[in-house]
FIDREN-505510 format. One record per atom (N, C-alpha, C): residue number from 1; residue in one letter; atom name; x, y, z. Coordinates in steps of 0.2 Angstrom, whole numbers, padded with zeros to 4 digits, m for minus. Last residue first. Layout:
N
+-----+------+------+-------+-------+-------+
! seq ! type ! atom !    xx !    yy !    zz !
+-----+------+------+-------+-------+-------+
! NUM !    A !   CA !     X !     Y !     Z !
...
+-----+------+------+-------+-------+-------+
***
This chain:
160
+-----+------+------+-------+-------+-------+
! seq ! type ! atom !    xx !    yy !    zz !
+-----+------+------+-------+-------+-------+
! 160 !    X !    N !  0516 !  0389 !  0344 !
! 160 !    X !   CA !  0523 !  0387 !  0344 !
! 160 !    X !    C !  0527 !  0388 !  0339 !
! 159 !    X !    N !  0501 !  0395 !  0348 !
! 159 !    X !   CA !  0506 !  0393 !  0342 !
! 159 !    X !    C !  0512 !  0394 !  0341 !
! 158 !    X !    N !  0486 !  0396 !  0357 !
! 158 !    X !   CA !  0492 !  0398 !  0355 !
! 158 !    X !    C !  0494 !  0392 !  0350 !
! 157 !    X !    N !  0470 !  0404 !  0364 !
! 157 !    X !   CA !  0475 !  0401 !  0357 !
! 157 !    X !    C !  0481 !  0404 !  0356 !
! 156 !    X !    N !  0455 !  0406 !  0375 !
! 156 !    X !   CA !  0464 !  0407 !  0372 !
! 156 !    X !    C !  0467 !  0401 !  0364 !
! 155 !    X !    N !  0442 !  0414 !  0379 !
! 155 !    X !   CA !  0446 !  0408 !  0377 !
! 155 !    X !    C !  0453 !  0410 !  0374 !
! 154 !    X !    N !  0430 !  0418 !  0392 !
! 154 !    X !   CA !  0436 !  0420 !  0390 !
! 154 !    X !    C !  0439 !  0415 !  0387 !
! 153 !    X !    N !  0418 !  0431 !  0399 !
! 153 !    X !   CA !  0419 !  0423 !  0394 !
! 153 !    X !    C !  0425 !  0425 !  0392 !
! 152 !    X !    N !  0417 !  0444 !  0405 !
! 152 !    X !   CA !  0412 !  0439 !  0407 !
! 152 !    X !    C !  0414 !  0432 !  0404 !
! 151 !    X !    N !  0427 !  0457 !  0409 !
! 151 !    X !   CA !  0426 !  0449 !  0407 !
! 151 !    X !    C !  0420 !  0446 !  0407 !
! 150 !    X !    N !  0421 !  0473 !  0411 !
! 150 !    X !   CA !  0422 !  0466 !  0412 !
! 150 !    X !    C !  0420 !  0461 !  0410 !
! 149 !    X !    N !  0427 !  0486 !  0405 !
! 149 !    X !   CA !  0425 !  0480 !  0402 !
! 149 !    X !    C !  0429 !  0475 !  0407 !
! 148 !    X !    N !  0426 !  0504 !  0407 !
! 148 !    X !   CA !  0430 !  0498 !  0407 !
! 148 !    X !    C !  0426 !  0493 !  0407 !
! 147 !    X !    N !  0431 !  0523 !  0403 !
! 147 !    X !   CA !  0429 !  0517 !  0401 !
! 147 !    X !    C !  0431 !  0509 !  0405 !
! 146 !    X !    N !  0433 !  0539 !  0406 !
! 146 !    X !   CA !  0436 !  0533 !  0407 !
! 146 !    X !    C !  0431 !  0527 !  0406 !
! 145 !    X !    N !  0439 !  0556 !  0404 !
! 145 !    X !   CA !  0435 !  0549 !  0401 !
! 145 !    X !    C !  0437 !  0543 !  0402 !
! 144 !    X !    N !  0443 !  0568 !  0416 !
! 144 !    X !   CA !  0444 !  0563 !  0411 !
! 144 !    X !    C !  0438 !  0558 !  0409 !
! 143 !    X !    N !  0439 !  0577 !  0423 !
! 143 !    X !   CA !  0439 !  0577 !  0417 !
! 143 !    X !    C !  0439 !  0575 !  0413 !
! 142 !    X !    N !  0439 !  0570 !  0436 !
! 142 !    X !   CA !  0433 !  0570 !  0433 !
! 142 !    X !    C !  0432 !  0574 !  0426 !
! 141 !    X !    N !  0452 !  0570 !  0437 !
! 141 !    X !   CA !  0450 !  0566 !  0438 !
! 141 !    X !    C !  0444 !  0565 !  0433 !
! 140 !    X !    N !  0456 !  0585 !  0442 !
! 140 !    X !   CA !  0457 !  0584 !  0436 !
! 140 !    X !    C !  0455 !  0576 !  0431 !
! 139 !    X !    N !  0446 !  0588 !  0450 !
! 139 !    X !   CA !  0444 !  0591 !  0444 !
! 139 !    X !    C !  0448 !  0588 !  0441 !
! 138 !    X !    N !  0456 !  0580 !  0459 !
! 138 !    X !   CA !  0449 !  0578 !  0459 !
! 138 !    X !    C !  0446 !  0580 !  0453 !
! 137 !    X !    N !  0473 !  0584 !  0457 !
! 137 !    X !   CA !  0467 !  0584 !  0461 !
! 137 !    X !    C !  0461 !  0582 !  0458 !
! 136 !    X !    N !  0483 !  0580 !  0448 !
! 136 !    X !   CA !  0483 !  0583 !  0452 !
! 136 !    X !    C !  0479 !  0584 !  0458 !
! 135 !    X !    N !  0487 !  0573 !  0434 !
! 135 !    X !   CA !  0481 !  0569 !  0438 !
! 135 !    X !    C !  0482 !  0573 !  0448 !
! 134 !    X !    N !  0496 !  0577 !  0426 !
! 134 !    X !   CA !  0491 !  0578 !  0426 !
! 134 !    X !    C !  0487 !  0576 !  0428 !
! 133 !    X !    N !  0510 !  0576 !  0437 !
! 133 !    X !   CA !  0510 !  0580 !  0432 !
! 133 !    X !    C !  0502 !  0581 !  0432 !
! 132 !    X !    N !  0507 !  0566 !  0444 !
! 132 !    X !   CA !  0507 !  0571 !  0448 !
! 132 !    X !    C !  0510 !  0578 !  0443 !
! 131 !    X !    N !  0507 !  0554 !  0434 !
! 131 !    X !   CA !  0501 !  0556 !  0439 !
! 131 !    X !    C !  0502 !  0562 !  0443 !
! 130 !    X !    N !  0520 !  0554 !  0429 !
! 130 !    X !   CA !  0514 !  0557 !  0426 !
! 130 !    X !    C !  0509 !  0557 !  0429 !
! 129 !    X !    N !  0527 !  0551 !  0441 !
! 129 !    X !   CA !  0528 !  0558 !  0437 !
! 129 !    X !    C !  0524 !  0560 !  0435 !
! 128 !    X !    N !  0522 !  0538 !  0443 !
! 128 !    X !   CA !  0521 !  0545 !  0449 !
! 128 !    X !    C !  0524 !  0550 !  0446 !
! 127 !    X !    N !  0523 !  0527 !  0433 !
! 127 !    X !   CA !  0518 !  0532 !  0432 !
! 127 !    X !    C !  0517 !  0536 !  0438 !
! 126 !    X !    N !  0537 !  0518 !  0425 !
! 126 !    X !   CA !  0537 !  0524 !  0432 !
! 126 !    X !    C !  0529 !  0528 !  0433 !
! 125 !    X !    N !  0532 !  0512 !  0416 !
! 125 !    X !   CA !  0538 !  0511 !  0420 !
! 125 !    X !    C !  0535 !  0513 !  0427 !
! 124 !    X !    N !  0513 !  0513 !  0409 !
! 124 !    X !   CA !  0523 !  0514 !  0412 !
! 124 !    X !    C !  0525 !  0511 !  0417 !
! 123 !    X !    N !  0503 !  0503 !  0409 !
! 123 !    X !   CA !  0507 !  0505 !  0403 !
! 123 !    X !    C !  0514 !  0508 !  0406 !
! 122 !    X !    N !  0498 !  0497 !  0424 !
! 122 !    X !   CA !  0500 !  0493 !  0418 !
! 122 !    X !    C !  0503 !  0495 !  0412 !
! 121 !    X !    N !  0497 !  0511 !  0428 !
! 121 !    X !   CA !  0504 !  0506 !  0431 !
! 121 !    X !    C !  0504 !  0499 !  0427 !
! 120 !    X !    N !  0488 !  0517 !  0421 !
! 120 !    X !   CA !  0496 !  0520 !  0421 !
! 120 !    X !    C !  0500 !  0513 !  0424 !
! 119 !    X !    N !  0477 !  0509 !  0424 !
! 119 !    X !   CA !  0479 !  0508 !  0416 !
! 119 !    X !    C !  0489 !  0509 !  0419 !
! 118 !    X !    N !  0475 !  0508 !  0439 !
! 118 !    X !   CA !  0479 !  0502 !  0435 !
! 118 !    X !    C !  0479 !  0502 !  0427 !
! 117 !    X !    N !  0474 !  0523 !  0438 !
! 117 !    X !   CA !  0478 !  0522 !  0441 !
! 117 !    X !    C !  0481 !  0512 !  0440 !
! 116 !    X !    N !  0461 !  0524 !  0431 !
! 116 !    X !   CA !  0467 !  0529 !  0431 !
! 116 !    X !    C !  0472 !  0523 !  0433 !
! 115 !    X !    N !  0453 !  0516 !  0441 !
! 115 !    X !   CA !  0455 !  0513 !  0433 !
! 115 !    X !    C !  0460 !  0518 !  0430 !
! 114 !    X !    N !  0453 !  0523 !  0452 !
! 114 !    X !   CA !  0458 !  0516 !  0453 !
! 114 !    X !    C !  0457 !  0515 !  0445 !
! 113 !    X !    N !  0447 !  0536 !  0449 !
! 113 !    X !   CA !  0454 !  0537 !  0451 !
! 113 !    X !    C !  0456 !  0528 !  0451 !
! 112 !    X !    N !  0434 !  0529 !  0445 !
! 112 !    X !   CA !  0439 !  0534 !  0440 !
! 112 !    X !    C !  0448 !  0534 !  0442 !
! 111 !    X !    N !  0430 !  0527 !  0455 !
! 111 !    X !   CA !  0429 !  0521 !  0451 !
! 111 !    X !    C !  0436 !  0523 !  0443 !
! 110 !    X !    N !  0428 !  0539 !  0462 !
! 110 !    X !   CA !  0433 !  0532 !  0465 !
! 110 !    X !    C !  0437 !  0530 !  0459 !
! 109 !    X !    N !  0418 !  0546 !  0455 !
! 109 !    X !   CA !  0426 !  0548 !  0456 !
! 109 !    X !    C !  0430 !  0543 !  0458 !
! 108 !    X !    N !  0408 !  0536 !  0441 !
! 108 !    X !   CA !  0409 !  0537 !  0449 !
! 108 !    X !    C !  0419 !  0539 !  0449 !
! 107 !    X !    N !  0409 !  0534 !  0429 !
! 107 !    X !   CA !  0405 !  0541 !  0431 !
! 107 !    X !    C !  0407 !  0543 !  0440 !
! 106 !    X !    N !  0413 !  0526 !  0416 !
! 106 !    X !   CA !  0412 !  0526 !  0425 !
! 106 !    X !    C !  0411 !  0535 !  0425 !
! 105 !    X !    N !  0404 !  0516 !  0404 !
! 105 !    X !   CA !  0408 !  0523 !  0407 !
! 105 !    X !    C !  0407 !  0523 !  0414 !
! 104 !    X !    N !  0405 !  0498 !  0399 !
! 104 !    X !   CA !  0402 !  0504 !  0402 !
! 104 !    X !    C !  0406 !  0511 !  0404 !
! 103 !    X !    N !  0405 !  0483 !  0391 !
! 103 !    X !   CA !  0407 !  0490 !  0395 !
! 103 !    X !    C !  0404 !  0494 !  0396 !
! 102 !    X !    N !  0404 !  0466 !  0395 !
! 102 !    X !   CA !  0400 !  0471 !  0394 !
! 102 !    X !    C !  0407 !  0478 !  0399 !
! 101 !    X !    N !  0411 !  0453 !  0387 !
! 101 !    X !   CA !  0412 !  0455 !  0392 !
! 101 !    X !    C !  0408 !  0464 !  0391 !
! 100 !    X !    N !  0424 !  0442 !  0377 !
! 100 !    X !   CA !  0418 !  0446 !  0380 !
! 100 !    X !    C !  0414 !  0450 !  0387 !
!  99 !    X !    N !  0438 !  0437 !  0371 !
!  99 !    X !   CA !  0435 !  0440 !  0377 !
!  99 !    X !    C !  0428 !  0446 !  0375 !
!  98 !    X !    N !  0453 !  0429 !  0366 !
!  98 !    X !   CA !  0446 !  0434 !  0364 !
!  98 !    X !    C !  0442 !  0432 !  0369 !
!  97 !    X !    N !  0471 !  0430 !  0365 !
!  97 !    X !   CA !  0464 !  0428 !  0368 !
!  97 !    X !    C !  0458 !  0432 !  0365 !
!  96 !    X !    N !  0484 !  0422 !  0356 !
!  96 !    X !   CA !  0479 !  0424 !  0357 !
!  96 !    X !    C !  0475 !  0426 !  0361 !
!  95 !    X !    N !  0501 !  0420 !  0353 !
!  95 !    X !   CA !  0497 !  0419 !  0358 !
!  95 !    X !    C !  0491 !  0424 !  0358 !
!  94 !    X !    N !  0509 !  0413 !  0340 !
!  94 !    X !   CA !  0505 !  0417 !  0343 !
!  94 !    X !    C !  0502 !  0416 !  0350 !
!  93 !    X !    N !  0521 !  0411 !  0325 !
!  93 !    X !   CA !  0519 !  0407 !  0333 !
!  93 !    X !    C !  0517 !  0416 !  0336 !
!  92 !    X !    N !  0513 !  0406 !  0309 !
!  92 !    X !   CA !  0515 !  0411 !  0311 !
!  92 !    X !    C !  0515 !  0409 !  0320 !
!  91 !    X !    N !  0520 !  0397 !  0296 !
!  91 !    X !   CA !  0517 !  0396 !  0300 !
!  91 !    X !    C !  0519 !  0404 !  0304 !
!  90 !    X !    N !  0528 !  0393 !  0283 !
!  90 !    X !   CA !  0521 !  0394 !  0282 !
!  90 !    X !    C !  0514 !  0396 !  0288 !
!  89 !    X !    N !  0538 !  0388 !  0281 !
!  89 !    X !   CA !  0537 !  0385 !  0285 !
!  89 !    X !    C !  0528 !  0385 !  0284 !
!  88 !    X !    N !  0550 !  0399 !  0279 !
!  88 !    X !   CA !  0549 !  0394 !  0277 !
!  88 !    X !    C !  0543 !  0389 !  0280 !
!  87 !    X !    N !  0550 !  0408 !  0295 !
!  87 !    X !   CA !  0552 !  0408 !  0286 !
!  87 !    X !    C !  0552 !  0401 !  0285 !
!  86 !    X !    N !  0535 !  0412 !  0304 !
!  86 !    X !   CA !  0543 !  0407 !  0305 !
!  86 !    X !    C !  0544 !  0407 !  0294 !
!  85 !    X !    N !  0535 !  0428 !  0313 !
!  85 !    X !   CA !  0532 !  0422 !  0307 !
!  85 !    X !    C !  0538 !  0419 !  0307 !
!  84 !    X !    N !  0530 !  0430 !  0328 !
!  84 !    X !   CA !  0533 !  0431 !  0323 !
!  84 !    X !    C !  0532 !  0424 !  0319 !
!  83 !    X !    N !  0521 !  0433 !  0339 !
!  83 !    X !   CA !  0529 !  0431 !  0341 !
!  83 !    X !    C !  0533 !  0428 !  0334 !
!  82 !    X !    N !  0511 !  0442 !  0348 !
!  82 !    X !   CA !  0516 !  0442 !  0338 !
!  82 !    X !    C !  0522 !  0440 !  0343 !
!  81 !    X !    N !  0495 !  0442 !  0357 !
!  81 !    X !   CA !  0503 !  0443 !  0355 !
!  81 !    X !    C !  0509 !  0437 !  0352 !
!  80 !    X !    N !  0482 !  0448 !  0356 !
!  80 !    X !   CA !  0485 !  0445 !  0351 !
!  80 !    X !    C !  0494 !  0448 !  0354 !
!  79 !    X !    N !  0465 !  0451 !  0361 !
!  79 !    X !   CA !  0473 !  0454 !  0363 !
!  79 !    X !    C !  0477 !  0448 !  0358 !
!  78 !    X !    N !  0450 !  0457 !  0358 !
!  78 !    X !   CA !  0453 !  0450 !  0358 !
!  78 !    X !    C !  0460 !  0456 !  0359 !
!  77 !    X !    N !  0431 !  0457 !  0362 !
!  77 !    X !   CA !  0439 !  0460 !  0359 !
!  77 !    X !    C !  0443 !  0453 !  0360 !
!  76 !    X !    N !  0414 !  0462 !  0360 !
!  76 !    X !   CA !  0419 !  0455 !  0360 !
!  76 !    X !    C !  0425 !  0458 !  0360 !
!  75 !    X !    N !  0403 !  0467 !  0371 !
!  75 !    X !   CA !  0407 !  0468 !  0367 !
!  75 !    X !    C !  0411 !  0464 !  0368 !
!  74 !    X !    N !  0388 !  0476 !  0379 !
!  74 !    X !   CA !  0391 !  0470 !  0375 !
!  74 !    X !    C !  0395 !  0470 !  0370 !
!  73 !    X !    N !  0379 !  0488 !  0376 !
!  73 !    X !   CA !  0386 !  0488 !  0382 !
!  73 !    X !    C !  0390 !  0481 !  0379 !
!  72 !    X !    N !  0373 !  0498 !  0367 !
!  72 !    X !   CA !  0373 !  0493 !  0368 !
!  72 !    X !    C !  0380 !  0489 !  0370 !
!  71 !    X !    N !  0375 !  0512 !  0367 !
!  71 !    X !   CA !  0366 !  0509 !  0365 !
!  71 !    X !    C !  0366 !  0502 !  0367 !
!  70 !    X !    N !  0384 !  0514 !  0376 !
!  70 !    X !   CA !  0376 !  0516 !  0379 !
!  70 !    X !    C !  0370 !  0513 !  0374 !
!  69 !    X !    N !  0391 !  0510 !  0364 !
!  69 !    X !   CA !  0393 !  0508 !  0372 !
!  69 !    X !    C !  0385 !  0509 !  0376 !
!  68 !    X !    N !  0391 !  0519 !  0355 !
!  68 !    X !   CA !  0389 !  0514 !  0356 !
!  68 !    X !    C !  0387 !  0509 !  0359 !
!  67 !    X !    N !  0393 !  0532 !  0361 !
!  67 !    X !   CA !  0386 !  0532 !  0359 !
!  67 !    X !    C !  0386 !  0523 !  0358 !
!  66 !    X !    N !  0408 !  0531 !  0364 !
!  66 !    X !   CA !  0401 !  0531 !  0370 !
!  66 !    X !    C !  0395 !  0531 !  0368 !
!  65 !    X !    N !  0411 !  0529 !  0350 !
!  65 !    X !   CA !  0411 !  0523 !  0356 !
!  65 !    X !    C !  0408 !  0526 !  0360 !
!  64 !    X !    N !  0410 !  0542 !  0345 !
!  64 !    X !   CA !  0406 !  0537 !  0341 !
!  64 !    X !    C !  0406 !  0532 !  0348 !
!  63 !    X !    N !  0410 !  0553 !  0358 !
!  63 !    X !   CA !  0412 !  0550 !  0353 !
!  63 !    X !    C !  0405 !  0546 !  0351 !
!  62 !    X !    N !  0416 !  0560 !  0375 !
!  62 !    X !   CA !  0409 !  0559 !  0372 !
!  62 !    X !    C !  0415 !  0556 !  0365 !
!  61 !    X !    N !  0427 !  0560 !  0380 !
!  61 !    X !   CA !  0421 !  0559 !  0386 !
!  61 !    X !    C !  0417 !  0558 !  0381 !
!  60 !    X !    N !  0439 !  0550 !  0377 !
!  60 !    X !   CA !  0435 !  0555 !  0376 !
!  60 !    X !    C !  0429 !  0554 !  0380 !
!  59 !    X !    N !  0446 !  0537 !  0387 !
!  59 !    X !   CA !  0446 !  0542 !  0382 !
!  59 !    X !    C !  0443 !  0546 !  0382 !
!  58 !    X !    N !  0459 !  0526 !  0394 !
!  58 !    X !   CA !  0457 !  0532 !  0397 !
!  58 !    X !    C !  0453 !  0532 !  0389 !
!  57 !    X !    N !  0451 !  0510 !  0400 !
!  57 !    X !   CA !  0452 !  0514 !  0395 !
!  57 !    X !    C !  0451 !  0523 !  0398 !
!  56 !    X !    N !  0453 !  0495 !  0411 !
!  56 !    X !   CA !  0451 !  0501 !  0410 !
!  56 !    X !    C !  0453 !  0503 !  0405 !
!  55 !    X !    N !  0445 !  0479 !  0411 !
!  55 !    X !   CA !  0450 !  0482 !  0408 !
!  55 !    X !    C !  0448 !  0490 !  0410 !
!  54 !    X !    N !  0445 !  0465 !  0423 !
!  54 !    X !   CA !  0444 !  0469 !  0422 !
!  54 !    X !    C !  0448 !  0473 !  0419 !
!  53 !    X !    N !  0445 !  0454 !  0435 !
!  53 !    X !   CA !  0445 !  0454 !  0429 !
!  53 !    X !    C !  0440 !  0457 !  0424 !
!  52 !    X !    N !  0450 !  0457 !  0449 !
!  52 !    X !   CA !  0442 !  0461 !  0445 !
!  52 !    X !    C !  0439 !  0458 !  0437 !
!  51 !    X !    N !  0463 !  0455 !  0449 !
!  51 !    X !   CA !  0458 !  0453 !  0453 !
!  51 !    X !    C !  0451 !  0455 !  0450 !
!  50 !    X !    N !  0470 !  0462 !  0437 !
!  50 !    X !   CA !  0467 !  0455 !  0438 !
!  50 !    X !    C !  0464 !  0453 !  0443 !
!  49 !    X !    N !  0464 !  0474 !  0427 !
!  49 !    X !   CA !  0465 !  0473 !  0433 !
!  49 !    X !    C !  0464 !  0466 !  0435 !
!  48 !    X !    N !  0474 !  0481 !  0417 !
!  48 !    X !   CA !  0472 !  0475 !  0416 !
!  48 !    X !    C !  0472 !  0475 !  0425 !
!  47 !    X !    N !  0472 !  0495 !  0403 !
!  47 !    X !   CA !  0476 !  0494 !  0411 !
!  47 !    X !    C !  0470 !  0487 !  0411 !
!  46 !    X !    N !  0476 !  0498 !  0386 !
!  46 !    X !   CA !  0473 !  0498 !  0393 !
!  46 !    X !    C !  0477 !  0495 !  0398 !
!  45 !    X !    N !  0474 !  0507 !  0370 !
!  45 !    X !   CA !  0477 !  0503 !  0375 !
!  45 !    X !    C !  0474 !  0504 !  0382 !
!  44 !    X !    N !  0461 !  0501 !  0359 !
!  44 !    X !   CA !  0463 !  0505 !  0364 !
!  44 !    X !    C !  0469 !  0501 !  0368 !
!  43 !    X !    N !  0453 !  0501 !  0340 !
!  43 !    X !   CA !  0459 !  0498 !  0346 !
!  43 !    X !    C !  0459 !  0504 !  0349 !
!  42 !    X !    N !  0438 !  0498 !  0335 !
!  42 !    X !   CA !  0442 !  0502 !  0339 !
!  42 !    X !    C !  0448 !  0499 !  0342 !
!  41 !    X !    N !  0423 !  0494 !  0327 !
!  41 !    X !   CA !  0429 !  0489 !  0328 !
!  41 !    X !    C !  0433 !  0498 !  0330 !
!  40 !    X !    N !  0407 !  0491 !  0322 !
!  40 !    X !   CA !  0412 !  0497 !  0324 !
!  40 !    X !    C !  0415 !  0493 !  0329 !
!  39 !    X !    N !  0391 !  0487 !  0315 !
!  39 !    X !   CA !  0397 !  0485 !  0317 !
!  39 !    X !    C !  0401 !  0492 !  0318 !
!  38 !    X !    N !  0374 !  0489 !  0317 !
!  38 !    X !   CA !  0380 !  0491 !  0313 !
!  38 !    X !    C !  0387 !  0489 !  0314 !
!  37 !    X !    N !  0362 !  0482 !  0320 !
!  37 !    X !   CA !  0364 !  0480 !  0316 !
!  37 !    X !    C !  0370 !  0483 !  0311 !
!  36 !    X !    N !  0362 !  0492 !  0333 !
!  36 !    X !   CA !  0358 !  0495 !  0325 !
!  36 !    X !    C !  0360 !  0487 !  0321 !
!  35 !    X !    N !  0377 !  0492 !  0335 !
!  35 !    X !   CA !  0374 !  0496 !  0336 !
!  35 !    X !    C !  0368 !  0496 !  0330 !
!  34 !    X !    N !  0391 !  0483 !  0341 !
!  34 !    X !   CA !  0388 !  0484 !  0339 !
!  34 !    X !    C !  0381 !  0487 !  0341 !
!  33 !    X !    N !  0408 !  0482 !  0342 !
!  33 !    X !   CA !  0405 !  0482 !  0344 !
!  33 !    X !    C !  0398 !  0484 !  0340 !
!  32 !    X !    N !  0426 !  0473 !  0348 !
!  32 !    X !   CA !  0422 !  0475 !  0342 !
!  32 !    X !    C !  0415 !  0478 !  0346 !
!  31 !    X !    N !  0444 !  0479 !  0348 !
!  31 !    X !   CA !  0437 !  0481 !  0354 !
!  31 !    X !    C !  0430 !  0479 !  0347 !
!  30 !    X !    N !  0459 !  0478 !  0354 !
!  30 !    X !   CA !  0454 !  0476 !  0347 !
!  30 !    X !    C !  0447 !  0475 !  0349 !
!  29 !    X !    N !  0469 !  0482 !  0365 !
!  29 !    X !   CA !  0465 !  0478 !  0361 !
!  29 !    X !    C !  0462 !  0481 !  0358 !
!  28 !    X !    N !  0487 !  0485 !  0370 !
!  28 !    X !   CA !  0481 !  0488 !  0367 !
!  28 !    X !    C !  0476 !  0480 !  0367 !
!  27 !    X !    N !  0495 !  0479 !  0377 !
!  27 !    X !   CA !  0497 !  0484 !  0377 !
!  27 !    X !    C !  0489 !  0487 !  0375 !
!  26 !    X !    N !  0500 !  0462 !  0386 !
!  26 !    X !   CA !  0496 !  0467 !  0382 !
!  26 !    X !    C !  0497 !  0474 !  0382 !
!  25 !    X !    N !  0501 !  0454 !  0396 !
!  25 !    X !   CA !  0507 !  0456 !  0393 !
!  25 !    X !    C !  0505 !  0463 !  0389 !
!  24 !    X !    N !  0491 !  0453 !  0404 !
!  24 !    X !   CA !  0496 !  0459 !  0407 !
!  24 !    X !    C !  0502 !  0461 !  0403 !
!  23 !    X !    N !  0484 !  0444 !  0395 !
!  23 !    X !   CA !  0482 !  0450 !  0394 !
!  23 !    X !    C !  0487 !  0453 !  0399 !
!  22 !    X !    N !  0493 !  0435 !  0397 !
!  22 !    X !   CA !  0493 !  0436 !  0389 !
!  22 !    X !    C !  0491 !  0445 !  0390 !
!  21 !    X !    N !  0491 !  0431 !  0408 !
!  21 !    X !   CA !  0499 !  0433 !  0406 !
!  21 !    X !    C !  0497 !  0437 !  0401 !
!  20 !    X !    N !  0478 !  0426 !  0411 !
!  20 !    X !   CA !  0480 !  0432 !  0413 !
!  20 !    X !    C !  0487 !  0435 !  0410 !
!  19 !    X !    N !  0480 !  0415 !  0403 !
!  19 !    X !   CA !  0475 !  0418 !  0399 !
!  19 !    X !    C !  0475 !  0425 !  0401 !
!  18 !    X !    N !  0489 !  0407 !  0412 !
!  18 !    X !   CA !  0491 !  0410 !  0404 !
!  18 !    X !    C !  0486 !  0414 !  0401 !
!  17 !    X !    N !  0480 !  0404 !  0423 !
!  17 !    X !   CA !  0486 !  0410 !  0423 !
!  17 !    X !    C !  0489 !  0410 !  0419 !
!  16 !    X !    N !  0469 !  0400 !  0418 !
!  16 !    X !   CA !  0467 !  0404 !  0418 !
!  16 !    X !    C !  0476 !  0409 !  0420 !
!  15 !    X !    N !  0473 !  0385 !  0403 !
!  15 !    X !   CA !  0475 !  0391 !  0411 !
!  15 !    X !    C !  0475 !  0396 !  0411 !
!  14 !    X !    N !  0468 !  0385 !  0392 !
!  14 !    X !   CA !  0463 !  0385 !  0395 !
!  14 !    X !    C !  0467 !  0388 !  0402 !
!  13 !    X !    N !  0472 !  0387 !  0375 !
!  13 !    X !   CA !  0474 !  0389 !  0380 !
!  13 !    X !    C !  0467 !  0390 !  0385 !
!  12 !    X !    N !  0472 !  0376 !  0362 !
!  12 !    X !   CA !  0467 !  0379 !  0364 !
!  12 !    X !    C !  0474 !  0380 !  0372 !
!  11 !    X !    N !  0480 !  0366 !  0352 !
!  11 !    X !   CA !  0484 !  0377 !  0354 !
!  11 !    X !    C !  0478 !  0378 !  0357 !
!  10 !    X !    N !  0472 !  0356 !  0351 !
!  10 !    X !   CA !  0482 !  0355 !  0356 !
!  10 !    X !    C !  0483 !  0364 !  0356 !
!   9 !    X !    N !  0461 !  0359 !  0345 !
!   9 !    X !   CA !  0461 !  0356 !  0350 !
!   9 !    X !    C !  0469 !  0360 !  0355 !
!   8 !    X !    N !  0459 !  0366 !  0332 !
!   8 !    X !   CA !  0466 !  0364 !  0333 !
!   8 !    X !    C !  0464 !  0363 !  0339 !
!   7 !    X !    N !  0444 !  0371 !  0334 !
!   7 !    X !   CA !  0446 !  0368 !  0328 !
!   7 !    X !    C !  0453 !  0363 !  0330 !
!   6 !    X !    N !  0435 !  0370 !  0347 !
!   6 !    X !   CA !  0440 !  0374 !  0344 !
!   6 !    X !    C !  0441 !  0370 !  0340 !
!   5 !    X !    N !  0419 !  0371 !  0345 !
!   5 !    X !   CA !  0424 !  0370 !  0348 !
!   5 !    X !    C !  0429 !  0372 !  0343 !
!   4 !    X !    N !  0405 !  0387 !  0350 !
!   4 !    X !   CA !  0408 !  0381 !  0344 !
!   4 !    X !    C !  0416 !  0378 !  0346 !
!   3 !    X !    N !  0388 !  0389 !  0356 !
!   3 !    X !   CA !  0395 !  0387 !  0356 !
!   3 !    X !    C !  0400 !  0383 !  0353 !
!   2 !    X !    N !  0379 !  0402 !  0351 !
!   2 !    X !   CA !  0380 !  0394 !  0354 !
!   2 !    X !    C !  0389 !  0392 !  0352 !
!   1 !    X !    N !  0372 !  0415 !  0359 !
!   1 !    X !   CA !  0376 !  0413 !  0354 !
!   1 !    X !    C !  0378 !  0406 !  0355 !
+-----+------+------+-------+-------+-------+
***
């Protein structure tokens, strides 16, 4: 895909430690994908592992996304966070990123139990209730559906 410049120069966001903020800030993304020359677009929420830069997803073990994901692992998303429209003005202040980066299903029980474990601690407060609620042992691990997406390319956009 060849490379196009940013348009607004001065909102490009190029520190890598605002580019991590955005996505720790983050709650879900905006996942696109393609299959066939078909498109298919999915928000998930996720756990953001910043040494790895990498996302985990709990979901369905089987679905339209794993069928996509296996045909064809390449996917763009983006995180978007709303810091609201300004009245009058015409202007809306944001902080963007969009990100590429291939995903895959993990199959491996490790690979399962640490993407578990940085989704829950990036989305609750507290997640040893709910891990000792439904993540009890091994079986209950390898029931789950787990996905995850590493980065490969990353640009940011923001607005004051």
């Amino acid at each position: 895909m060849p490379k196009y410049h940013m348009h607004k120069k001065e909102r490009e966001v190029k520190n890598t430690n605002t580019l991590n903020e955005i996505l720790k800030n983050g709650k879900y993304t905006i996942i696109s994908m393609c299959r066939n020359s078909e498109p298919y677009i999915v928000t998930l929420n996720y756990g953001f592992d910043e040494s790895k830069q990498t996302l985990y997803f709990h979901c369905a073990k089987k679905g339209l996304k794993i069928d996509f994901i296996k045909s064809n692992p390449r996917v763009c998303a983006t995180v978007i966070e709303d810091r609201g429209y300004k009245m009058g003005e015409c202007e809306h202040a944001y902080r963007t990123i969009v990100f590429w980066g291939n995903m895959s299903v993990i199959e491996d029980l490790n690979d399962k139990k640490h993407g578990m474990n940085v989704l829950l601690h990036h989305l609750e407060e507290n997640p040893d209730p709910l891990k000792k609620r439904l993540l009890k042992d091994d079986d209950a691990y390898r029931k789950v559906g787990m996905l995850k997406l590493e980065i490969q390319e990353i640009t940011g956009k923001e607005a004051h």
